[in-house]
ZADREN-598874 format. One record per residue (C-alpha): x, y, z; residue number from 0; residue in one letter. Coordinates in pm, 1 decimal, decimal comma, always signed. Each point is the difference from the previous one (the first is absolute). Layout:
BEGIN
<site <X; Y; Z>; NUM; "A">
...
# end
This chain:
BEGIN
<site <+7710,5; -11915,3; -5231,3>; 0; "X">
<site <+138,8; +320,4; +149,6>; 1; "X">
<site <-73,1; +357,2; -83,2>; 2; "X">
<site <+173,5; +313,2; +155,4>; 3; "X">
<site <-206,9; +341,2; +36,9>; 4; "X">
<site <+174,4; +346,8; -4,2>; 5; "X">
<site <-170,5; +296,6; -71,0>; 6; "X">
<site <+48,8; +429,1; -1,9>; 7; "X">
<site <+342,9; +36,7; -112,1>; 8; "X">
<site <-63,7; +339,6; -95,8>; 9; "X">
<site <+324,0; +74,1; -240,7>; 10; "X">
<site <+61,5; +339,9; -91,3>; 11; "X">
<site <-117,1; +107,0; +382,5>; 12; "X">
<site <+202,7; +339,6; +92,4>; 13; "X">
<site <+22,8; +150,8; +355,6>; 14; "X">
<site <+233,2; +261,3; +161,1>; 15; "X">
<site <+227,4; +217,0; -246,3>; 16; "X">
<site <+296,1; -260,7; +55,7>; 17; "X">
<site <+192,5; -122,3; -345,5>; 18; "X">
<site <+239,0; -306,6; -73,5>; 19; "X">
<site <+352,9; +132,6; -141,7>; 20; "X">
<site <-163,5; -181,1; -330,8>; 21; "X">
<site <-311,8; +294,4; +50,4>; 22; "X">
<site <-281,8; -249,6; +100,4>; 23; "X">
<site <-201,6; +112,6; +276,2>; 24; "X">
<site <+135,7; -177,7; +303,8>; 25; "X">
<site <-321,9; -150,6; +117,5>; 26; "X">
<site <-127,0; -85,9; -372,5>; 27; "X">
<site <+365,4; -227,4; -1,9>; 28; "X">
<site <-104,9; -151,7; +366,9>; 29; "X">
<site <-323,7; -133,5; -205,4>; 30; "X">
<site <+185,7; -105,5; -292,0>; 31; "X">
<site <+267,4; -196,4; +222,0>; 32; "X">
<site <-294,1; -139,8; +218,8>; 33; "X">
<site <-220,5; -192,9; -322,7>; 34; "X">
<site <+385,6; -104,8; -113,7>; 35; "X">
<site <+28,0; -146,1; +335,1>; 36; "X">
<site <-388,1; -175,1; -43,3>; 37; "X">
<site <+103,4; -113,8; -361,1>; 38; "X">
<site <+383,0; -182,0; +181,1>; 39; "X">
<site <-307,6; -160,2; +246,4>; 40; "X">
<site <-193,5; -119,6; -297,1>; 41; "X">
<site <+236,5; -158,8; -153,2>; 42; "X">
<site <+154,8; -204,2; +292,0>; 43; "X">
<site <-383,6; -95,3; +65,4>; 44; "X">
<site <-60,0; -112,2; -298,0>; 45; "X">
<site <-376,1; -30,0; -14,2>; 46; "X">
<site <-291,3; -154,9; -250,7>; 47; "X">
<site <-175,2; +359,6; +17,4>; 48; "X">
<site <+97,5; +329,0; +89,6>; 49; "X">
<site <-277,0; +253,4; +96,7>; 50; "X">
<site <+65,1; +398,8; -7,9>; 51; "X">
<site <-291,1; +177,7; +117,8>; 52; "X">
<site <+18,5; +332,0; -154,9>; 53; "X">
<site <+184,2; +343,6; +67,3>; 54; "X">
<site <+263,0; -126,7; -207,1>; 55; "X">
<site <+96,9; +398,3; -42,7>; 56; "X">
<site <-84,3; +256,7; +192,2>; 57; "X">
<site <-142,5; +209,8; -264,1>; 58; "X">
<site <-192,9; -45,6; -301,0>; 59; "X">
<site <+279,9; +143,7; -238,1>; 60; "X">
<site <+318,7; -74,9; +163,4>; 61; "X">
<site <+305,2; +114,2; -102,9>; 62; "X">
<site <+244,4; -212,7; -287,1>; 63; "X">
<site <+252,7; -74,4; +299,3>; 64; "X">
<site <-263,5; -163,0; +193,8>; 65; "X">
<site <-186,2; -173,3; -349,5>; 66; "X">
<site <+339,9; -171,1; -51,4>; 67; "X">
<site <+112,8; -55,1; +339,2>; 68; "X">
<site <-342,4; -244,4; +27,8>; 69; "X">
<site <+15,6; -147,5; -314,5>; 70; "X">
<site <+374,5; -88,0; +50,7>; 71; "X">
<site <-70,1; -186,3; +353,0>; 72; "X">
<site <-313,0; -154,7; -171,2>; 73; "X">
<site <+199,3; -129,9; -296,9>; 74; "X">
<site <+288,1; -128,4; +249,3>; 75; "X">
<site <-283,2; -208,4; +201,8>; 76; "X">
<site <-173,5; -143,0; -314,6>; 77; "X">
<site <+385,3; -87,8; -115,9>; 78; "X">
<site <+57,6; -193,2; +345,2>; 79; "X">
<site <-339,0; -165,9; +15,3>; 80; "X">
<site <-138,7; -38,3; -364,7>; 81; "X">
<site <-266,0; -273,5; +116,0>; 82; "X">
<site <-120,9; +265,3; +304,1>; 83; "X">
<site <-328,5; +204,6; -110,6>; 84; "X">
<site <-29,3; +331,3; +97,3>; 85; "X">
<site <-335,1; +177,7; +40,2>; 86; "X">
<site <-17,0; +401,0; +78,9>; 87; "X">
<site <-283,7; +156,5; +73,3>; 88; "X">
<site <-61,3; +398,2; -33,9>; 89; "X">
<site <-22,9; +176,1; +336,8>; 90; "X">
<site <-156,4; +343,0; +46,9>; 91; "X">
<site <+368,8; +202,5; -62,7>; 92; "X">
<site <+56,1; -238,1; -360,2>; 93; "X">
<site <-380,3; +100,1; -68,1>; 94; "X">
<site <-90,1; +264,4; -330,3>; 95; "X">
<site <-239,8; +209,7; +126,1>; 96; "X">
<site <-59,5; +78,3; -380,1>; 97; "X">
<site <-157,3; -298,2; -187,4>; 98; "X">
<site <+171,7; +111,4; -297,4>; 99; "X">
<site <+355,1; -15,5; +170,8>; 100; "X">
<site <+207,0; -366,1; -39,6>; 101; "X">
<site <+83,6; -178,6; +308,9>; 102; "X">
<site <+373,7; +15,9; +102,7>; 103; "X">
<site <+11,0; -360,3; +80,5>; 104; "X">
<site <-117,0; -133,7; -329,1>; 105; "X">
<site <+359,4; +95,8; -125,7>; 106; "X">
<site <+152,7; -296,0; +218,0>; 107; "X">
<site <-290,2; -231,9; -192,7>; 108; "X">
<site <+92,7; +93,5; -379,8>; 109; "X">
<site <+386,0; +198,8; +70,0>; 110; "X">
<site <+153,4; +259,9; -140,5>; 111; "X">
<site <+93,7; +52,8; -363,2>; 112; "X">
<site <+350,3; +211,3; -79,2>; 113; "X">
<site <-200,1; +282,4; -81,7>; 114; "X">
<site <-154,8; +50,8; +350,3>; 115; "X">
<site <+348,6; +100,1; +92,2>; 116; "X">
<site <-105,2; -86,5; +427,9>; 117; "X">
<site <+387,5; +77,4; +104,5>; 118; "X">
<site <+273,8; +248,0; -122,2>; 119; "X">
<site <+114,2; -293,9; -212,2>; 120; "X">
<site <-288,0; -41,1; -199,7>; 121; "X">
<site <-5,8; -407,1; +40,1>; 122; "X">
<site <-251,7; -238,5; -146,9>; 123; "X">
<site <-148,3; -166,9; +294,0>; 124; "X">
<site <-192,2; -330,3; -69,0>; 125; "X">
<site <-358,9; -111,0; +97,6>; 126; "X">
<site <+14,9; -193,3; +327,0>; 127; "X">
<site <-254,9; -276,4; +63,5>; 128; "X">
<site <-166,1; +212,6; +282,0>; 129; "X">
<site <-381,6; -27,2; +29,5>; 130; "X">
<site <-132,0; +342,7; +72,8>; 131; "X">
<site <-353,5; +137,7; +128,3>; 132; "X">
<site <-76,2; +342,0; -7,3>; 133; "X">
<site <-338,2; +125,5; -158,1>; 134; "X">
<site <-208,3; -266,2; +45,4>; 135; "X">
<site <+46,7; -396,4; +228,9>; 136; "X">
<site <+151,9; -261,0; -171,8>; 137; "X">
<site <-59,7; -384,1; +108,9>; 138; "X">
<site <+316,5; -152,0; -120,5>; 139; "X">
<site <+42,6; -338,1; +16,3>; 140; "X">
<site <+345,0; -271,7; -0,3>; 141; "X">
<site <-103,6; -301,7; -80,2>; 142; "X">
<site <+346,1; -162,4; +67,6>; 143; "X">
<site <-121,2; +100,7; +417,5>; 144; "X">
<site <-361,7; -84,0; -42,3>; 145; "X">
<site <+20,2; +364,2; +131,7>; 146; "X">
<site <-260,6; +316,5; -60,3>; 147; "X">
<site <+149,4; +331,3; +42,4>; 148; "X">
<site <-314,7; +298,0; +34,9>; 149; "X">
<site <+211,6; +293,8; -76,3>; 150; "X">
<site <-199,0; +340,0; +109,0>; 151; "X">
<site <+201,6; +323,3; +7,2>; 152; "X">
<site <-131,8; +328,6; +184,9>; 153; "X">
<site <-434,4; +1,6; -128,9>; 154; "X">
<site <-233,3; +127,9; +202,7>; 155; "X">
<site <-142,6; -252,5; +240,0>; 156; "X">
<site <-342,4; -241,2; -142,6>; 157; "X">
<site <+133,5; +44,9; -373,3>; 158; "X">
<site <+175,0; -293,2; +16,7>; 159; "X">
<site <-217,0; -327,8; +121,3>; 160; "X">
<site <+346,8; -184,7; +191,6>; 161; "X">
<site <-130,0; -337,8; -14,6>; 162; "X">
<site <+229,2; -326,9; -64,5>; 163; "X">
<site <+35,1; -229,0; -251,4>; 164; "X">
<site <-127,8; -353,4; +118,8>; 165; "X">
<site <+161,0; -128,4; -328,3>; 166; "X">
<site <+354,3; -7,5; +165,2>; 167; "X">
<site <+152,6; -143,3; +303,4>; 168; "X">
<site <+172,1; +341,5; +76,4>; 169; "X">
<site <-155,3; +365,7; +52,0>; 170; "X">
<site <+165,8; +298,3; +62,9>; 171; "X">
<site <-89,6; +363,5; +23,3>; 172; "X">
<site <+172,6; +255,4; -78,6>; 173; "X">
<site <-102,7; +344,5; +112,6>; 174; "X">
<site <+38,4; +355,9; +26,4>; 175; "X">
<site <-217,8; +216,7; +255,3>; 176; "X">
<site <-104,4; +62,7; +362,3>; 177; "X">
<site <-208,5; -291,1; +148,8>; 178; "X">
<site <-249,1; +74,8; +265,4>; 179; "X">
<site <+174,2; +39,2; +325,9>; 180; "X">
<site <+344,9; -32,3; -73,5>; 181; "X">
<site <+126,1; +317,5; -18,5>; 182; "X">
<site <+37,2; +201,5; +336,8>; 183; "X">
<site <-225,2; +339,0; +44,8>; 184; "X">
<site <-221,4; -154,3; -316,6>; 185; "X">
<site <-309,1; +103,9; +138,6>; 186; "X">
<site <-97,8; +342,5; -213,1>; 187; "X">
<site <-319,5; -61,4; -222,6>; 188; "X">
<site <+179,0; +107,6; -260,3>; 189; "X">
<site <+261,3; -250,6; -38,7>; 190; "X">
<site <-230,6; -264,7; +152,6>; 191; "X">
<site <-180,8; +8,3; -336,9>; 192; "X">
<site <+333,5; -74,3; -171,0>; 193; "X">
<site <+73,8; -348,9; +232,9>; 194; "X">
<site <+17,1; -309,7; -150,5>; 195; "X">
<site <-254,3; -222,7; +205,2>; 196; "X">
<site <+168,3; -241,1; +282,9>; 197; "X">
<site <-251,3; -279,7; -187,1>; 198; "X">
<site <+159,9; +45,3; -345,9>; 199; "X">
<site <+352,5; -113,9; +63,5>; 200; "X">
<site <-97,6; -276,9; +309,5>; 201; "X">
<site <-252,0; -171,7; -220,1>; 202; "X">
<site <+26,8; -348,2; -7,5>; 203; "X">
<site <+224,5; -149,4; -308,8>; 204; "X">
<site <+297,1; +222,7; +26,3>; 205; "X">
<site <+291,2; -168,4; +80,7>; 206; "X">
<site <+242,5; +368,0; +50,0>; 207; "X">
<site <-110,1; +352,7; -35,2>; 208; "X">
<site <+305,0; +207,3; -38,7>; 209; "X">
<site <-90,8; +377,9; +70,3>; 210; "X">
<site <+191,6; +278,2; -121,6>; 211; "X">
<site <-23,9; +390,0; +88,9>; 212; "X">
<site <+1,6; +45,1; +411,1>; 213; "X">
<site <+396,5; -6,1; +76,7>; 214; "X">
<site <-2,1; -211,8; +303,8>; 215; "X">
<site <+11,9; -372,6; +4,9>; 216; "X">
<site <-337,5; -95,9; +134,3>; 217; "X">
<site <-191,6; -322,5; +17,5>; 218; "X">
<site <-365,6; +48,9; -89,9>; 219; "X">
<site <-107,4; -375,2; +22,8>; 220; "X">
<site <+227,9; -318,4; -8,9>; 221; "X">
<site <+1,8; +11,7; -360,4>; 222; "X">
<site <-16,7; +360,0; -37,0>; 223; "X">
<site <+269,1; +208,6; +29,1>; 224; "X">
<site <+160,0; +362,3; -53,4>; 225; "X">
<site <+409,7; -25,0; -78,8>; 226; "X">
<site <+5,8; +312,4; +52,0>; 227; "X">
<site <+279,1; +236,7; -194,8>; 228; "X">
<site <+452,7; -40,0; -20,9>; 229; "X">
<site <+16,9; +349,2; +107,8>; 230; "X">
<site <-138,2; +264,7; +186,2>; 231; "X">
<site <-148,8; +189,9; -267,4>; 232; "X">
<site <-352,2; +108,9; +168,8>; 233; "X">
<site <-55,4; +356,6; +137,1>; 234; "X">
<site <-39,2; -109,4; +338,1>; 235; "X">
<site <+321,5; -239,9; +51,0>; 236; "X">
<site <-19,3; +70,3; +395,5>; 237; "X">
<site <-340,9; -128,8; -42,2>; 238; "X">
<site <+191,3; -383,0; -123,4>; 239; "X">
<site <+242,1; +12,9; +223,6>; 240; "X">
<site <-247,5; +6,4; +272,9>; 241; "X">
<site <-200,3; -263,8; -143,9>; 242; "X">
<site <+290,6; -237,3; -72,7>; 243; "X">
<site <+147,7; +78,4; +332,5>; 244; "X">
<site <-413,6; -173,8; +150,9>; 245; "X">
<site <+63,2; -243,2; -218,0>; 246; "X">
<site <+335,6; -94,7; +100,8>; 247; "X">
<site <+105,3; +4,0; -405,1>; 248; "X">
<site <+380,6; -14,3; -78,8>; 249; "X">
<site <-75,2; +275,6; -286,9>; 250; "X">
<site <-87,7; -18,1; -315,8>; 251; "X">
<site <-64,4; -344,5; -266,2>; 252; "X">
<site <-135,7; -255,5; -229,2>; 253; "X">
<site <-243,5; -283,3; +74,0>; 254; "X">
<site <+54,9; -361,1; -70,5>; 255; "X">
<site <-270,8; -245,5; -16,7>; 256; "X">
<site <-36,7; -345,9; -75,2>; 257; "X">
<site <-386,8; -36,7; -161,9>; 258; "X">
<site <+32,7; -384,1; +59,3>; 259; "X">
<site <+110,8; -22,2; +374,5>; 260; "X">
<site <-122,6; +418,7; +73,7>; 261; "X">
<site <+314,9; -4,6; +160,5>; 262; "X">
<site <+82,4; +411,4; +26,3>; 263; "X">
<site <+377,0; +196,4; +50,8>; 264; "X">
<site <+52,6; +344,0; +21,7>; 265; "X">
<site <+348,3; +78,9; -166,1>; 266; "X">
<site <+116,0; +349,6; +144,8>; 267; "X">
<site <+243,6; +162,8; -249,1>; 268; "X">
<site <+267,5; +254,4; +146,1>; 269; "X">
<site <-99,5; +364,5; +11,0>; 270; "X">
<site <+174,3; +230,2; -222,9>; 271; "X">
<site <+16,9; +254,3; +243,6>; 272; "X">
<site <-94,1; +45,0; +378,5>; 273; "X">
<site <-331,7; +168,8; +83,2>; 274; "X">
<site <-10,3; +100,3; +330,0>; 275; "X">
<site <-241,7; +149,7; +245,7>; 276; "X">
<site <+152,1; +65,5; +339,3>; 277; "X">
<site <-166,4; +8,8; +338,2>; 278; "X">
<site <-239,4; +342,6; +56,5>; 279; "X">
<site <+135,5; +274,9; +203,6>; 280; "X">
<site <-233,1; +117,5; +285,3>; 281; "X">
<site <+54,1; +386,1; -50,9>; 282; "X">
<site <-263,6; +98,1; +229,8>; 283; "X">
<site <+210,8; +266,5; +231,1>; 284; "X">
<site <+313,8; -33,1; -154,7>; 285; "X">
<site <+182,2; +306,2; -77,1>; 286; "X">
<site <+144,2; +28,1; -419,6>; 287; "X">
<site <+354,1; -91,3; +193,4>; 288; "X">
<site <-174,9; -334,0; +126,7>; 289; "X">
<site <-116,2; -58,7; -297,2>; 290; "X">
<site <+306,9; +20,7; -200,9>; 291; "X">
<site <+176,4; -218,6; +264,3>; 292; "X">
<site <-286,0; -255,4; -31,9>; 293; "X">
<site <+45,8; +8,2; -395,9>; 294; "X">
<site <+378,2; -82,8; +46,1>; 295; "X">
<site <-36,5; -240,9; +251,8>; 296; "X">
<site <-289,6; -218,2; -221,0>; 297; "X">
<site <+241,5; +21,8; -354,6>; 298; "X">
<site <+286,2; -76,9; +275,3>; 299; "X">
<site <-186,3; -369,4; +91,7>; 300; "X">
<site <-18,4; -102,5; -366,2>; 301; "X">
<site <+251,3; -250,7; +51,9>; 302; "X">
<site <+154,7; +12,4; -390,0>; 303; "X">
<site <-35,8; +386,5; -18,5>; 304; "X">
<site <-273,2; +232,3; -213,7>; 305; "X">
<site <+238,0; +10,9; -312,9>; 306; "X">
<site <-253,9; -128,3; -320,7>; 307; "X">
<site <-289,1; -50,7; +183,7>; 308; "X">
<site <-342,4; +55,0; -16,5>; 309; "X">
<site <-105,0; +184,0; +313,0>; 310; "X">
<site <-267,4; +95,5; +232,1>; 311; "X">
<site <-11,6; +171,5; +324,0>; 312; "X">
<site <-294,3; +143,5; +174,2>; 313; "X">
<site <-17,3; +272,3; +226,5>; 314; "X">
<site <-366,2; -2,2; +182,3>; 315; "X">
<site <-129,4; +312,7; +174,2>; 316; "X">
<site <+283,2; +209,6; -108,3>; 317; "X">
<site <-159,2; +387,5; -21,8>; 318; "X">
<site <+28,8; +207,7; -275,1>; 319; "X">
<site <+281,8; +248,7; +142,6>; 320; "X">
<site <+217,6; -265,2; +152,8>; 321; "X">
<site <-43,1; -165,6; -364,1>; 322; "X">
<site <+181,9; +316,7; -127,5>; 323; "X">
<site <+239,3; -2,5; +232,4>; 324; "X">
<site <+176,1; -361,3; -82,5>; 325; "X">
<site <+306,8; +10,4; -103,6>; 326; "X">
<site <+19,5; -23,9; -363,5>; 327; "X">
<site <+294,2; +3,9; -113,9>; 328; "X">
<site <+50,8; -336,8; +168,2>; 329; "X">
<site <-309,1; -126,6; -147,7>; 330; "X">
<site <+103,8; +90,9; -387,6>; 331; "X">
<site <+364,3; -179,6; +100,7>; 332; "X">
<site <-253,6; -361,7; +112,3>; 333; "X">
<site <-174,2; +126,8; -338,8>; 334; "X">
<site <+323,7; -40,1; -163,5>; 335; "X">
<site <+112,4; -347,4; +134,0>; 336; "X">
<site <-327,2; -183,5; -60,9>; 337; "X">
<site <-158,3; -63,0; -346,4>; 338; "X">
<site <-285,8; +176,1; +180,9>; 339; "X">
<site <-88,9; +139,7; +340,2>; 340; "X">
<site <-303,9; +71,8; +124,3>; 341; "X">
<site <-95,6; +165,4; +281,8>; 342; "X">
<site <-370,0; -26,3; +73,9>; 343; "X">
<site <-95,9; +294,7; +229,3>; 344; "X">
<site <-310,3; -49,9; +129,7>; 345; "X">
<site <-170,9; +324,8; +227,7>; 346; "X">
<site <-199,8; -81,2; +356,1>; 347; "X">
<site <-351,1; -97,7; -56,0>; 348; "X">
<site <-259,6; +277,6; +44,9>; 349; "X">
<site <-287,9; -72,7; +268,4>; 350; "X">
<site <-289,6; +217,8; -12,9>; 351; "X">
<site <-221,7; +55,2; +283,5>; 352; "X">
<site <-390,6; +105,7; -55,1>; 353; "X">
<site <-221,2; +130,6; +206,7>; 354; "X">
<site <-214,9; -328,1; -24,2>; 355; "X">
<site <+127,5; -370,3; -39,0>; 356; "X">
<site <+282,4; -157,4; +100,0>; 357; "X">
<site <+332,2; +170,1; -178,1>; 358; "X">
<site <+93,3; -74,7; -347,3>; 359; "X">
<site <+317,8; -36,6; -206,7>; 360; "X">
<site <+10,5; +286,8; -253,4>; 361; "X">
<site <+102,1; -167,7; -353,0>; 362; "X">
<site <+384,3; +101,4; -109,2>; 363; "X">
<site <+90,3; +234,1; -286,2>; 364; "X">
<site <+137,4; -322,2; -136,8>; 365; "X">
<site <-292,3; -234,7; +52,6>; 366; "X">
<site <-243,6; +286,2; -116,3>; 367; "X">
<site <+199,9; +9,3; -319,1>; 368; "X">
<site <+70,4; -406,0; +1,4>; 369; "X">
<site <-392,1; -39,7; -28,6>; 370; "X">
<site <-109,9; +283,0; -240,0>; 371; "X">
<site <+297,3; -179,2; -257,1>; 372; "X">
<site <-226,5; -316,7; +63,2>; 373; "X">
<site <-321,8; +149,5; -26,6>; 374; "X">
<site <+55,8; +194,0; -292,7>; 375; "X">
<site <-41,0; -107,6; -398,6>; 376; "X">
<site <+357,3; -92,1; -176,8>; 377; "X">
<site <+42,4; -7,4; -331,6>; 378; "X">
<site <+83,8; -261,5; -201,3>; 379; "X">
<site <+341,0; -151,7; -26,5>; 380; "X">
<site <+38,1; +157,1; +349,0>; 381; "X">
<site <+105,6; -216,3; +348,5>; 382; "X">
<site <-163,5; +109,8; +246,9>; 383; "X">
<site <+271,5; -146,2; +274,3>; 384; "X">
<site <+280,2; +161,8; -162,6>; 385; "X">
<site <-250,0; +364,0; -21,0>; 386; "X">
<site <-64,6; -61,7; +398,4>; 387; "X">
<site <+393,0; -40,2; +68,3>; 388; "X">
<site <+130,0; +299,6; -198,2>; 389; "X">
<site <-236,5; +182,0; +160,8>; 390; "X">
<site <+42,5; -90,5; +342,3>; 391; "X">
<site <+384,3; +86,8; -124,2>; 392; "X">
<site <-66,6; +350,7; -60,6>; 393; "X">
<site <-152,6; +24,7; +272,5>; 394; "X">
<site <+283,7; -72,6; +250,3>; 395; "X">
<site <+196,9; +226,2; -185,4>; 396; "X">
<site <-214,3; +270,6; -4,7>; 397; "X">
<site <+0,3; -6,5; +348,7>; 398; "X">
<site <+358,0; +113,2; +88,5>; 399; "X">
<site <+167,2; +292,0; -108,1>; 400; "X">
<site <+279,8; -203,4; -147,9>; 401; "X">
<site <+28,1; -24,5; -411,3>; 402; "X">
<site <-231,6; -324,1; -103,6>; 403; "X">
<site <+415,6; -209,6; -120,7>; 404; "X">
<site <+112,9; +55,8; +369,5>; 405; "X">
<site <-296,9; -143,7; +134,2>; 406; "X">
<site <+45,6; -364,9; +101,3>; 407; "X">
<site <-236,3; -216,1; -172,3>; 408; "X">
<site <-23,9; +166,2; -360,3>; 409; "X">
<site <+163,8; -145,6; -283,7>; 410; "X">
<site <+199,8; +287,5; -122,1>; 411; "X">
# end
């Protein structure tokens, strides 16, 4: 009996003020092409179950393009596989904050009518036989695979007791949320209280827990497992690249698992674009010449060129004043050629020394900033990630004299 997890395809996600010639945002059509990709996968796998653990979009009204770009792909897997059933779970992005607002996903459970008009076309879209969770858990049960399916989108951790059914030979999880431990730098008090206990998802009787919402495939326990996301859709991409990079992963995927043998593949599925983050340069001494010459010579190494990419370069203890003096104009034209460039500036380290005590490392502008956007109250509907990285972003800019869209490392 063999499942396959995916999870956080975020459609509808826009970065960088690139368009298609068709007027999509260019990284919105890198998602789109990526969960096309995962549906071709699906369909060659061919499983009993297919598992989708939330983030389906990226927001919680996303736009008609994305609405019918979704329900199309879904339509063409349940066409290709009518005996596979398909669970989706609501992840924190699909979530209503409003309790009065509809789910998203429950249009992919009872379709479209003509009326709805989701395209330019206006076409009457059918109900698909997709079992969605979004408000509250669902156990759903096949009886044809002896299976139970506990279906739990994004709730706040102890609302929902996540216990198996001994009724069934087969138990499966499927969940949205941070478990205890997983994440890296999950040790505030504050998000500690929103963890999903280790204890909860390793209790005995489950035969897979497939986790949705941290972007990175990750094994939590031999049956427990993140799949992590198809694209790089997080605000801190670098951050996956580095972690993949540990892990030795190929990239992004899918999980395949037998329940009867617990036999386990990871499928990686092509990237739709290259996301790269190049080796540091050491600016410490380096005159704004150097600099520029180091710049060249690191976009120079990428064996396939810059033109499309994704891509980051830092520049460590590079002073404020040699910062302005860069060349520029160069670094719009390696704007230009990539889908994005970013060059991530980063200022010596301050040291203080005191008249008592050993010496101390004075906090950065940016860290001082980084942890009053943590420390302070958000309001709702608000990420506090994506508040943190915009900004850090107006931040670097602020600190050259250059305009903010010939800075390397905005969007625009």
């Amino acid at each position: 009996m063999r499942i396959v997890h995916l999870s956080d395809l975020h459609l509808g996600f826009r970065q960088f003020q690139r368009q298609t010639p068709a007027g999509i945002n260019q990284r919105e059509a890198d998602v789109a092409l990526a969960f096309a990709r995962a549906i071709d996968k699906l369909i060659a796998l061919a499983p009993d179950v297919i598992l989708i653990g939330g983030d389906v979009f990226h927001t919680v009204r996303p736009t008609n393009t994305a609405i019918l770009h979704a329900f199309r792909q879904f339509a063409r897997l349940v066409d290709a596989l009518p005996d596979t059933q398909i669970v989706v779970i609501a992840g924190n992005h699909d979530m209503p904050r409003s309790t009065e607002t509809i789910c998203i996903l429950r249009l992919f459970e009872q379709g479209f009518t003509a009326r709805a008009r989701p395209g330019a076309s206006g076409e009457a879209l059918p109900a698909l036989p997709i079992h969605v969770a979004d408000r509250e858990a669902r156990r759903i049960h096949f009886p044809h695979l002896d299976l139970s399916v506990l279906a739990v989108p994004d709730l706040p951790p102890g609302t929902v007791e996540l216990a198996p059914d001994p009724a069934v030979k087969y138990n499966v999880l499927l969940l949205h949320g941070e478990v205890q431990g997983a994440l890296p730098h999950a040790d505030g008090a504050d998000r500690a209280a929103l963890q999903i206990p280790l204890t909860d998802v390793t209790r005995v009787g489950w035969d897979y827990v497939a986790l949705g919402h941290y972007h990175v495939y990750k094994r939590i326990a031999d049956h427990v497992y993140y799949s992590g996301s198809l694209e790089y859709t997080s605000t801190n991409p670098w951050g996956e690249l580095a972690e993949e990079k540990a892990a030795k992963l190929p990239g992004k995927g899918m999980i395949e698992r037998d329940l009867a043998t617990g036999k386990q593949t990871f499928h990686p599925l092509p990237p739709s674009r290259a996301v790269l983050d190049l080796t540091p340069i050491e600016g410490r001494g380096m005159s704004a010449a150097d600099i520029d010459a180091a710049i060249q010579a690191a976009i120079a190494r990428i064996a396939t060129g810059i033109d499309g990419k994704i891509v980051r370069l830092v520049a460590k203890n590079v002073p404020r004043h040699i910062a302005r003096d860069l060349d520029h104009k160069a670094l719009r034209d390696l704007q230009k050629r990539a889908l994005h460039f970013h060059l991530d500036m980063r200022r010596p380290e301050m040291v203080r020394r005191e008249s008592s005590g050993a010496p101390g490392r004075r906090p950065s502008l940016a860290e001082t900033l980084r942890d009053a956007l943590h420390a302070r109250v958000v309001s709702a509907g608000v990420e506090r990630d994506a508040l943190v990285a915009l900004g850090l972003r107006y931040l670097d800019a602020a600190e050259l004299s250059e305009p903010t869209r010939d800075f390397p490392g905005t969007d625009g």
